[in-house]
N, C-alpha and C positions, 0 to 999 in steps of 0.2 A: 621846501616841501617836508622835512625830517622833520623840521623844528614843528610843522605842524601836527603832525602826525603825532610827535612827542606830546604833545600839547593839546592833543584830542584826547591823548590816554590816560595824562594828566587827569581831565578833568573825570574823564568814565572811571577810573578805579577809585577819584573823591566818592565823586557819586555812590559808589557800590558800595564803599567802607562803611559811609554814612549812615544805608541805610541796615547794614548788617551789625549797627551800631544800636539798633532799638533790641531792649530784651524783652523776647516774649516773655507773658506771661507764664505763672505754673500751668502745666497741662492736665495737671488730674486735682480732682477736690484732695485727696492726701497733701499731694505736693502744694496746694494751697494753704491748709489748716499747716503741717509743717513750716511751708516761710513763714505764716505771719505768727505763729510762738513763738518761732527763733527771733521772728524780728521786735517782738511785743516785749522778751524777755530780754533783749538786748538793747532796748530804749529807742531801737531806730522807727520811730514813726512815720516819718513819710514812706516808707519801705513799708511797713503793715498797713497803711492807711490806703495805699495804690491796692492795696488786698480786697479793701470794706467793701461791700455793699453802700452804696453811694443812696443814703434820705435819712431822712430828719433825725429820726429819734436815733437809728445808729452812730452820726456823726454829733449827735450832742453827748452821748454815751460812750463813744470813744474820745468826743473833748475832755471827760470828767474824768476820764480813766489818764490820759495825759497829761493833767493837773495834776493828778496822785501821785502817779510816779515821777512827776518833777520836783514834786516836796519830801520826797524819802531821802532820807540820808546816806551820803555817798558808799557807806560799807554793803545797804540793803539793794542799791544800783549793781555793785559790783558782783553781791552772790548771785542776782540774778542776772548777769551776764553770763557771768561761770555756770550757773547752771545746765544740769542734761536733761532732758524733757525726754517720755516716756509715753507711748502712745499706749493706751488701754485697752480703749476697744474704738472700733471703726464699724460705723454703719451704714452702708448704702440704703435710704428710708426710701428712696425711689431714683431714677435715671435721672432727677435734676438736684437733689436733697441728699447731702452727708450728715451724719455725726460724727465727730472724734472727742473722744475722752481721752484726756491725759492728764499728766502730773509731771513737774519738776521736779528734782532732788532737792531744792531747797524750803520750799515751802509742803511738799507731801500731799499736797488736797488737790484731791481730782478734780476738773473743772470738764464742762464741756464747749465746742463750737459746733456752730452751725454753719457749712460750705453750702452755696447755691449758685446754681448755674442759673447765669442770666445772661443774655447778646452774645450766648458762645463762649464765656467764661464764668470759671469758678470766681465766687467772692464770698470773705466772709459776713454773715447775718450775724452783726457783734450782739445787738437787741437779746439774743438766744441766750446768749453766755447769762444776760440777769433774769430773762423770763422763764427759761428753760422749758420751753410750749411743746419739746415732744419728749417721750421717754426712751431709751433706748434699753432699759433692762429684759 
């Protein structure tokens, strides 16, 4: 009967581990526009990519931008690991729609993204970053 008992608890706490084993996503459009720089300037793309906004033209737009930074050479990889990123300005455009502008210390030029809530989560609208379809000045 023990060894059962053992062996029931066995599998309930696999179970529980398992599932406390999934990491939620960021919970706020910041915390989202923050991982995926960290992760864009630190080369980890499937980590920024689980970020995107998931159609077409994002995900051929973020294919071309993972080309690019695969063909840089290892010193340009490296500073922008190193790099510290700098949030500028942050705009709530509306209850579903972020901006954030920032800039790296390595390269200086302020860019912006676009966060959108969509099924309950932040993601980013990479599309933004080359069309830049709202103003936030």
């Amino acid at each position: 009967m023990i060894k059962k008992i053992i062996a029931f608890l066995c599998i309930i706490t696999s179970c529980y581990s398992c599932n406390n084993d999934k990491k939620e996503g960021p919970a706020t459009s910041l915390d989202t526009g923050r991982d995926f720089i960290r992760a864009s300037l630190n080369g980890d793309f499937p980590a920024a990519e689980k970020l995107l906004l998931k159609d077409t033209q994002n995900l051929q737009l973020f294919d071309s931008y993972k080309a690019y930074y695969d063909r840089l050479p290892a010193d340009k990889k490296k500073n922008y690991r190193q790099a510290n990123y700098t949030i500028n300005k942050y705009v709530d455009v509306d209850s579903i729609t972020t901006i954030i502008n920032y800039s790296n210390d390595y390269m200086k030029k302020p860019m912006d993204i676009k966060v959108v809530r969509r099924n309950k989560e932040w993601k980013v609208d990479f599309k933004y970053t080359y069309s830049g379809n709202l103003s936030i000045d």
